[in-house]
Rosetta silent file (secondary structure, phi, psi, omega in degrees, C-alpha in Angstrom):
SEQUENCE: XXXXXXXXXXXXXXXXXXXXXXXXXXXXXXXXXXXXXXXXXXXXXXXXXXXXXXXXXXXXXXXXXXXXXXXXXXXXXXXXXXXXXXXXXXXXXXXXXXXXXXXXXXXXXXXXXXXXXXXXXXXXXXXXXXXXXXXXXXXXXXXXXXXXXXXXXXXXXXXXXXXXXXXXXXXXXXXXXXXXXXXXXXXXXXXXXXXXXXXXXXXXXXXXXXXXXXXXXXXXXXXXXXXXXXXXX
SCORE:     score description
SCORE:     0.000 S_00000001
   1 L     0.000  -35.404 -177.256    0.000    0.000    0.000 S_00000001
   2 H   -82.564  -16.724 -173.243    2.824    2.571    0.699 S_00000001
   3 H   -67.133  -37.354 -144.662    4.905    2.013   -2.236 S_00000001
   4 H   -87.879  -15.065  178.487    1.709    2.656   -4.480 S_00000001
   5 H   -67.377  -41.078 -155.000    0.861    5.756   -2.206 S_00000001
   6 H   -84.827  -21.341  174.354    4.169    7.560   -2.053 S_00000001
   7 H   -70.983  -11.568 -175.515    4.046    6.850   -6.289 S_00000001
   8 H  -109.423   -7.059  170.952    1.150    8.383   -6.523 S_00000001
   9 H   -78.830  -64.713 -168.528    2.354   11.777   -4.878 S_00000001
  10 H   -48.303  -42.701  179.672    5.516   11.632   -6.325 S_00000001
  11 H   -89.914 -131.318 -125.067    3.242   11.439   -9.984 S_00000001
  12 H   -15.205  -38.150 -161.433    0.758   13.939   -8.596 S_00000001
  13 H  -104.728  -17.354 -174.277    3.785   16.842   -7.838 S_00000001
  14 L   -97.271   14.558 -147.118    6.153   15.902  -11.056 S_00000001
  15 L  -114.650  108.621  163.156    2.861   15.854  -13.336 S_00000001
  16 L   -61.370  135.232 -175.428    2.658   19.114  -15.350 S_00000001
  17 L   -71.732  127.095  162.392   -0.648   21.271  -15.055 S_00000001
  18 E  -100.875   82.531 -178.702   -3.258   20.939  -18.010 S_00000001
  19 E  -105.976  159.277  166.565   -5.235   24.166  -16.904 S_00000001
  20 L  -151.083  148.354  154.724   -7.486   26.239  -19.562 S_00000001
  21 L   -42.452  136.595  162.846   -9.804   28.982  -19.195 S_00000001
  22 L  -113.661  127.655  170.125  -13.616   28.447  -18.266 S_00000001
  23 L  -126.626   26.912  116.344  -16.153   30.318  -19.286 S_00000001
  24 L  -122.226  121.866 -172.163  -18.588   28.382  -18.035 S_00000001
  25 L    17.081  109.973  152.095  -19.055   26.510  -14.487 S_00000001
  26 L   -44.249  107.199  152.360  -16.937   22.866  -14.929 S_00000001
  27 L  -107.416 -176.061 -133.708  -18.298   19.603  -14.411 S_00000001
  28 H   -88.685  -79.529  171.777  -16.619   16.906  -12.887 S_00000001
  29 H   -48.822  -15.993  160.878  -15.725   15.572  -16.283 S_00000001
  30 H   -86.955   28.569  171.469  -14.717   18.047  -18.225 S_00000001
  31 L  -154.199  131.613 -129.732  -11.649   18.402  -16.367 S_00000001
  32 L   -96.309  154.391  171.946   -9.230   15.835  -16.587 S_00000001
  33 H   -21.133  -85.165 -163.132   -8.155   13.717  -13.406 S_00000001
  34 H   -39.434   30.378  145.402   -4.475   14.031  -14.088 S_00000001
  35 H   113.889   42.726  167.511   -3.488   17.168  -12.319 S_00000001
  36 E   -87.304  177.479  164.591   -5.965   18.814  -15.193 S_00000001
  37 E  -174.870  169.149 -178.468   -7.973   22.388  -14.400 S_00000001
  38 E  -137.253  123.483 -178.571   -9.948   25.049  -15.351 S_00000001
  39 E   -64.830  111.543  163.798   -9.282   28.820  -14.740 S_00000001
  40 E  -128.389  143.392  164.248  -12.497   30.975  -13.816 S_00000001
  41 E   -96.648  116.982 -168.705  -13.489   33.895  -13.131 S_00000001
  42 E  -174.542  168.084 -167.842  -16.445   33.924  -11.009 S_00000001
  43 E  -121.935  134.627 -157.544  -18.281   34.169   -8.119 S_00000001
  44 E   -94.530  127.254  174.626  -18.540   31.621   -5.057 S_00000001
  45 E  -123.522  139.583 -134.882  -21.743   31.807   -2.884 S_00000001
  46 E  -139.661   81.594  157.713  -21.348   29.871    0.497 S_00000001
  47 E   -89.144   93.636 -167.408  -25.318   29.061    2.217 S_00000001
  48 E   -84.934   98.137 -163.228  -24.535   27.579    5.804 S_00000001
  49 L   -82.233  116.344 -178.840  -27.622   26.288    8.020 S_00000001
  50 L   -71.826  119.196  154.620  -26.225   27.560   11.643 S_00000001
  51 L    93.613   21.287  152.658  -26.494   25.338   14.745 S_00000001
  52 H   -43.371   -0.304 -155.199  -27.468   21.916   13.371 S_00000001
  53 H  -118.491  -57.686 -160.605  -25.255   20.486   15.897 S_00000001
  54 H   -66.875  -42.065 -164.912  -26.751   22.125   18.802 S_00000001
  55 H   -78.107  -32.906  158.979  -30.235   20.808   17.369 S_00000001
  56 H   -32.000  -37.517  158.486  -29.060   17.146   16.911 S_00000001
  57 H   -58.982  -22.013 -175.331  -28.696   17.521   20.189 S_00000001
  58 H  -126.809  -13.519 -163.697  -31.749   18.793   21.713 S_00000001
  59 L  -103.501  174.156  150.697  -34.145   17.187   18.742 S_00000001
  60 L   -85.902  165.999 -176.837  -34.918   13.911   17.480 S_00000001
  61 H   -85.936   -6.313  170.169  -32.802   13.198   14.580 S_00000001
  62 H   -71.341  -24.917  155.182  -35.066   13.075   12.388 S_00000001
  63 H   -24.485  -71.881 -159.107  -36.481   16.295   13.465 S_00000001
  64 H   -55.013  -45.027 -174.639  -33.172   17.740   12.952 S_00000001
  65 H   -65.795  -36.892  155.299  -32.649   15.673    9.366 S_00000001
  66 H   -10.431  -97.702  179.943  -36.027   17.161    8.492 S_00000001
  67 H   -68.639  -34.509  138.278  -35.181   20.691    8.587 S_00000001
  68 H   -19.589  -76.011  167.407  -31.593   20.368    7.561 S_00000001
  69 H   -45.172  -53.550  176.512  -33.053   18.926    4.135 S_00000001
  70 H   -46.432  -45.618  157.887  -35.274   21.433    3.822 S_00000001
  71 H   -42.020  -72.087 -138.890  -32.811   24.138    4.300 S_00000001
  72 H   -76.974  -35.122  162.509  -30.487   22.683    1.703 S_00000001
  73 H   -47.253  -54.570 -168.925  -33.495   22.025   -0.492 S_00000001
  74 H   -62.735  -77.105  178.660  -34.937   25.164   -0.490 S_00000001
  75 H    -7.801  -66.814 -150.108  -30.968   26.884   -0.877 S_00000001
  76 H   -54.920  -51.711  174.434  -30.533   24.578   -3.804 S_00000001
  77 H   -40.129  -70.067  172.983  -33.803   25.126   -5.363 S_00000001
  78 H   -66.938  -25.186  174.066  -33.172   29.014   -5.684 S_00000001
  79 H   -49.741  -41.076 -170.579  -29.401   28.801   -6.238 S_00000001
  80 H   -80.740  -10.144 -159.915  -30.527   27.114   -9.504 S_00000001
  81 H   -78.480  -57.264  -95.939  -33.628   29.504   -9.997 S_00000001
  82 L  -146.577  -10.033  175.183  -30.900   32.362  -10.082 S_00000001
  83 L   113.346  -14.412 -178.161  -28.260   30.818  -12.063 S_00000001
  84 L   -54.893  152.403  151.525  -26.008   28.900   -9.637 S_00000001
  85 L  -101.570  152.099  132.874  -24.297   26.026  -10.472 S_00000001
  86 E   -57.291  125.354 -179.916  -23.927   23.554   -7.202 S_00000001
  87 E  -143.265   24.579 -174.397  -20.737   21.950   -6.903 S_00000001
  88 E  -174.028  137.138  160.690  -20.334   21.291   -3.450 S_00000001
  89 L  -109.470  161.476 -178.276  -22.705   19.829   -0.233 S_00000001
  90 L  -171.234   80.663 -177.916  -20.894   19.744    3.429 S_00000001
  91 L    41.415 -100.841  177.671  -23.826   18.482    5.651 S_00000001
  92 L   -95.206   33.459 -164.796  -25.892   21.603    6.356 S_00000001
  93 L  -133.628  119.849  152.316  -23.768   23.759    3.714 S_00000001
  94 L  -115.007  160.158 -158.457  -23.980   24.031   -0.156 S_00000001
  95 E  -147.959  129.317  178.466  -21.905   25.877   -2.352 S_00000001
  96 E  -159.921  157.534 -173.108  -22.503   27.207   -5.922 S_00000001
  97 E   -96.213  116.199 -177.342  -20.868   29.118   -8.573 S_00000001
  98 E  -116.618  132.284 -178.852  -22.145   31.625  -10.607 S_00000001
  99 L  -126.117  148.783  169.893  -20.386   33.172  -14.243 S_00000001
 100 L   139.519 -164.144 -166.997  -21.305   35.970  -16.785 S_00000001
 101 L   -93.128   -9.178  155.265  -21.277   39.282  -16.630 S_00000001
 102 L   -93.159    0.983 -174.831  -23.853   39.345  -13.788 S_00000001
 103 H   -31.556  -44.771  176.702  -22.251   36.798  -11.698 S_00000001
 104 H   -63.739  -37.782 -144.413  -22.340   39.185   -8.918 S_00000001
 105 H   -87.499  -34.827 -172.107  -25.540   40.863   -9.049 S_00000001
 106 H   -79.275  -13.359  179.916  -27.295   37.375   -9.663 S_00000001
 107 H   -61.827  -54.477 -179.145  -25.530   35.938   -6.519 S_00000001
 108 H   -69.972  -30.076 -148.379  -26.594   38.670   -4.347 S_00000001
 109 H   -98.299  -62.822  165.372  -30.057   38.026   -5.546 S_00000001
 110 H   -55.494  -37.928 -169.042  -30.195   34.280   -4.457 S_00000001
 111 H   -70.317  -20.358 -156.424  -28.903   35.125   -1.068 S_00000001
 112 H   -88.446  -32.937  178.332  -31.346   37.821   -0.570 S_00000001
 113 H   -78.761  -21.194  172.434  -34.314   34.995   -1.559 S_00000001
 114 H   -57.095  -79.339 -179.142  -32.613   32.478    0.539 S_00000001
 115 H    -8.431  -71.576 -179.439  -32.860   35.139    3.227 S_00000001
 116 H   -50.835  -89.597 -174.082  -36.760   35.635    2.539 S_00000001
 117 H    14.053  -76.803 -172.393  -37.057   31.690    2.389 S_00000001
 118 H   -69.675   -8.955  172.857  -35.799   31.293    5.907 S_00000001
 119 H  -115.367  -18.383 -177.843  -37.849   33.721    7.415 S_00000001
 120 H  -100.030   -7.828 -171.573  -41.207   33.864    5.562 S_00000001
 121 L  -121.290  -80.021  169.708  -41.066   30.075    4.835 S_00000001
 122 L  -113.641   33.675  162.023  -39.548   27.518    6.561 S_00000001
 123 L  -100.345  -46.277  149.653  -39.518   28.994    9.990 S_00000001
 124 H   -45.225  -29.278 -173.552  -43.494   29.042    9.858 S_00000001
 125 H   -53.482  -58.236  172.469  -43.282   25.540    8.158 S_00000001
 126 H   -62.872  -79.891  154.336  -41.581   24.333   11.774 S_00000001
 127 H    10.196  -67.733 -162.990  -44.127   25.913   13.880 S_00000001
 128 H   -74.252  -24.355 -159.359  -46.870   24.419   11.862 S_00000001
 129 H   -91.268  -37.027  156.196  -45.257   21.065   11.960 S_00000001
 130 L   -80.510  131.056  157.994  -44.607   20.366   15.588 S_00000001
 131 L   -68.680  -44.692  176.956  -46.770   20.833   18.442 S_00000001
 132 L  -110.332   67.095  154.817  -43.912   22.252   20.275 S_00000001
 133 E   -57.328  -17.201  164.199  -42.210   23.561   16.731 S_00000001
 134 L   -83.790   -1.127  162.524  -42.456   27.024   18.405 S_00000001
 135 L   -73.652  -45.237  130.779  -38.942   26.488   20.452 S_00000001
 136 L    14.381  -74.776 -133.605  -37.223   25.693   17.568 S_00000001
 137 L   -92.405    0.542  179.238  -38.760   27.147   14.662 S_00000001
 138 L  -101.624   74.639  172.688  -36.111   30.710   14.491 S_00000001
 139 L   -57.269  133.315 -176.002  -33.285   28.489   12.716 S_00000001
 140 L   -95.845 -152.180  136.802  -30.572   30.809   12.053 S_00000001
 141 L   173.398  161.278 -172.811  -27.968   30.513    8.931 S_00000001
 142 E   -92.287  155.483  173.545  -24.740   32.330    7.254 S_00000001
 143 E  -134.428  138.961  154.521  -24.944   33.268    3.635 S_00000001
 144 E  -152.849  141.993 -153.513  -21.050   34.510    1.964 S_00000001
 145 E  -132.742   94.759  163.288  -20.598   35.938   -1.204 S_00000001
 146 E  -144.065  143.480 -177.628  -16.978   36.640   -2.791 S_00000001
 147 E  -101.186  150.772  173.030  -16.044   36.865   -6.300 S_00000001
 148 E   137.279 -164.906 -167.239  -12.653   36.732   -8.435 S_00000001
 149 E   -86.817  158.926  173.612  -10.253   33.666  -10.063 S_00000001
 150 E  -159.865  150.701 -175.050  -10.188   30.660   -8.946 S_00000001
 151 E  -109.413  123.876  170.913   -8.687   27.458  -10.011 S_00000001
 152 E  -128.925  123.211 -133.728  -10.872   24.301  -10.478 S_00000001
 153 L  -130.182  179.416  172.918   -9.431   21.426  -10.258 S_00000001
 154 E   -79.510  123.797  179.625  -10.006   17.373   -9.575 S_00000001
 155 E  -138.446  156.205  175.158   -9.612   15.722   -6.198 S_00000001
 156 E   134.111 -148.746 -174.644  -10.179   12.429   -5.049 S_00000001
 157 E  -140.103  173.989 -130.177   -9.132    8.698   -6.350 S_00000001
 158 L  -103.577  137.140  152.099  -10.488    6.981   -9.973 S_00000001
 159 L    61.314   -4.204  176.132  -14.175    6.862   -9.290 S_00000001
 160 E  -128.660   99.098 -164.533  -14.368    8.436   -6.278 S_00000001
 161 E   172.164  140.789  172.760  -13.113   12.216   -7.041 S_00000001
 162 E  -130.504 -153.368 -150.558  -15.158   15.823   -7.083 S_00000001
 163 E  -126.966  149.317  173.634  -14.298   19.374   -8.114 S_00000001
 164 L  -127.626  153.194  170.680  -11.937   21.326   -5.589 S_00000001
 165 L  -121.759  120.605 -179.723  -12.328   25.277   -6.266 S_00000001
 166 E  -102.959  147.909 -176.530   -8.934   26.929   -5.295 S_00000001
 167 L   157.375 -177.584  162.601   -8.533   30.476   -4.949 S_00000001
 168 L  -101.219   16.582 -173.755   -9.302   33.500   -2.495 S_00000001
 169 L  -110.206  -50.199  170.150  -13.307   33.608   -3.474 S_00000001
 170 H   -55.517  -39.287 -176.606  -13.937   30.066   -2.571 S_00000001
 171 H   -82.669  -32.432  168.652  -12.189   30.576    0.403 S_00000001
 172 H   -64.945  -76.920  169.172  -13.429   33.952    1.563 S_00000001
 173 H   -12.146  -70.793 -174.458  -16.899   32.962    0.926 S_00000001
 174 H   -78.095    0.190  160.684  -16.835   30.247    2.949 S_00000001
 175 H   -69.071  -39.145  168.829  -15.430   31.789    5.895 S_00000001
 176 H   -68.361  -69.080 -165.921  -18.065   34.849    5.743 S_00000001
 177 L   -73.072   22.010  157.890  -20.857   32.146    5.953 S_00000001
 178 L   -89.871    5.035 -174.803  -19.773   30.965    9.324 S_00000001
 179 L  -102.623  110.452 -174.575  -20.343   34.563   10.584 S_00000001
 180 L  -128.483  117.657 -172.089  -23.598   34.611   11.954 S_00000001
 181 L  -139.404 -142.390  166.040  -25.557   37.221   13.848 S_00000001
 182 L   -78.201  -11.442  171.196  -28.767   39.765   12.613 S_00000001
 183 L   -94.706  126.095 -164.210  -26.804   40.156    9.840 S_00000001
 184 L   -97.441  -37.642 -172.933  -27.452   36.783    7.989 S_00000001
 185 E  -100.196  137.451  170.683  -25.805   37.991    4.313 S_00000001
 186 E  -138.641  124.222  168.027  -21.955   38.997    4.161 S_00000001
 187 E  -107.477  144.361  162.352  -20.251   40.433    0.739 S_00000001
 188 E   -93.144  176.472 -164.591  -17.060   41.486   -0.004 S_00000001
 189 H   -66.838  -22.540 -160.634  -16.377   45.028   -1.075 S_00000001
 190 H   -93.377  -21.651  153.256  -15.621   43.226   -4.468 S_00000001
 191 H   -44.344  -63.743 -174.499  -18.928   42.002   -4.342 S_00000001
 192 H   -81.810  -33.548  133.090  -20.725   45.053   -3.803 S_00000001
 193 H   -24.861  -52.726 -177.464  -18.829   46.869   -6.173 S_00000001
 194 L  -109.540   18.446  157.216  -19.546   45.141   -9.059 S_00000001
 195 L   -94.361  122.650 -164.210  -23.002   44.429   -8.227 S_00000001
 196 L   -31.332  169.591  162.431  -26.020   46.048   -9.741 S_00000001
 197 L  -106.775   47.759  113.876  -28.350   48.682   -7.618 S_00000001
 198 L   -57.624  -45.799 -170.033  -31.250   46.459   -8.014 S_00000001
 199 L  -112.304   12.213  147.353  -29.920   44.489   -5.113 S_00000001
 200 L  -117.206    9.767  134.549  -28.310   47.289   -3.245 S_00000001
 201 E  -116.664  154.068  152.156  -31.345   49.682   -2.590 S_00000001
 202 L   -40.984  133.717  169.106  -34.517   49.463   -1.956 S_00000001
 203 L   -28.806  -36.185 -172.355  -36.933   50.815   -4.385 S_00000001
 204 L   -99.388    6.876  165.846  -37.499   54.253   -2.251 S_00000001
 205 L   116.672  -52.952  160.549  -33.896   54.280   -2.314 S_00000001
 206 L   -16.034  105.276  159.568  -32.703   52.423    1.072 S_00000001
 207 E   -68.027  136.609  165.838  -29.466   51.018    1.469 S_00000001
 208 L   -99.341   18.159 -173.561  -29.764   47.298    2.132 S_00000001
 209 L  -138.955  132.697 -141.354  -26.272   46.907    3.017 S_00000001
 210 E  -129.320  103.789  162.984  -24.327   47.900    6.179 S_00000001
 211 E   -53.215  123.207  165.146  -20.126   48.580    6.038 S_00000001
 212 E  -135.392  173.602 -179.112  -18.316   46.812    8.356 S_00000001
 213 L  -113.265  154.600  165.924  -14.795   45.872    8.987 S_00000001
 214 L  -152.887  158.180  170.715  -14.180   42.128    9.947 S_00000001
 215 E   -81.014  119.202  174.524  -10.628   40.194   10.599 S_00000001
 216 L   -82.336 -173.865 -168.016   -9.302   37.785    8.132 S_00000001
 217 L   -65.106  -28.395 -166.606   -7.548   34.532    8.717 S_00000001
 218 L   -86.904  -32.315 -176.107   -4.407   36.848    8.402 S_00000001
 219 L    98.870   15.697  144.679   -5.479   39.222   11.504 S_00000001
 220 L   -64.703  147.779 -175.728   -6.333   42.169    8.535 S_00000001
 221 E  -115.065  122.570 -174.963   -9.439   43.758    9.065 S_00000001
 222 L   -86.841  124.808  176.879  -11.259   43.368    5.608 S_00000001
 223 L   -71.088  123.181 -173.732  -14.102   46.044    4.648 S_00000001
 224 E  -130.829  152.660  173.805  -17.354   43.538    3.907 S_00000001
 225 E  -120.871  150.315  167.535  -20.827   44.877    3.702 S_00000001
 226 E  -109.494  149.442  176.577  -23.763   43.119    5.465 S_00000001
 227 E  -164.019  149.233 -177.216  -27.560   42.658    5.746 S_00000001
 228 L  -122.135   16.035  146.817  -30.297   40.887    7.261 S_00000001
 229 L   -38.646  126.656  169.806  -32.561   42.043    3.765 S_00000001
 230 L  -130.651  149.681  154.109  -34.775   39.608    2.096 S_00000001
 231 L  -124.969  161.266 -174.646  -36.403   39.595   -1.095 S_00000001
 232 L   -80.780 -165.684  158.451  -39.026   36.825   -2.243 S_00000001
 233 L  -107.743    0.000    0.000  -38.741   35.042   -5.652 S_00000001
């Protein structure tokens, strides 16, 4: 087992990269095993259902497996409404990519109906569902949104293998949706820049997004804007 391990590292790091430009979302086959990839520009959206842990814990699990799905359902359901691709599940977490020239603005757009979802949807849904569904039923969750290249590449073994997305968008993203407070949606300024003002006022005019500073991984304090906005779909 170790000779064929350390042979397959050794052919993993002496293997020259076959990357090309994407200009649209990659699936798992069109990018080859061998230490192939595809260059994109694009934007990573990160929906995280917060404190699944804690409710496994206090719930039955099916309770809990319930409303988990449901989250992830719903998430998935508009991510695709909106343009997402899905390329990634993590228990109570999905992850999808969005490209074009609206990548941002359309991004922004799903998070804001996820947003609506969870509060107009399936937080009455638990209530109604349960007799005591009103302890419960205010489920919280992270949304993060950052855009820019990223490299996507193959990981895994022959038959077993997914898409890895490398980069500072995938990673920033998913780091914002772990932050969770009244503000449920977090963008980066690169976000909010290059996203339309359909989804950064209000009709009468209302910013829906609130400048903050927050500390990276690095101990920099990054400017990100925030909101606890929803729109329906």
């Amino acid at each position: 087992m170790y000779p064929s391990i350390e042979s397959s590292v050794t052919d993993i790091f002496k293997e020259p990269w076959a990357i090309t430009d994407g200009r649209v979302v990659p699936k798992t086959d069109d990018v080859v095993m061998k230490n192939g990839g595809r260059r994109v520009d694009a934007t990573y959206l990160y929906a995280d259902l917060a404190g699944s842990s804690k409710m496994a814990n206090s719930l039955h699990k099916e309770t809990t497996a319930k409303i988990i799905r449901a989250y992830i359902n719903t998430a998935s359901r508009i991510l695709r409404n909106f343009g997402g691709e899905i390329r990634s599940f993590d228990g109570d977490r999905v992850m999808a990519i969005f490209m074009g020239v609206d990548k941002e603005t359309k991004a922004v757009r799903a998070a804001l109906a996820i947003n609506w979802a969870v509060f107009e949807v399936l937080r009455p849904k638990i209530k109604e569902s349960w007799s005591d569904g009103e302890k419960f039923a205010n489920i919280c969750h992270g949304i993060g949104i950052d855009t820019g290249e990223a490299l996507i590449v193959r990981g895994g073994v022959r038959d077993r293998n997914d898409l890895i997305s490398i980069g500072k968008a995938p990673n920033r993203a998913a780091k914002l949706s772990e932050i969770r407070d009244a503000y449920q949606l977090t963008i980066t300024s690169e976000v909010y820049e290059a996203m339309d003002n359909e989804v950064a006022f209000t009709e009468e005019g209302k910013k829906l997004w609130t400048q903050v500073y927050n500390r990276n991984d690095s101990g920099v304090n990054e400017r990100v804007f925030r909101s606890h906005a929803y729109w329906g779909v």
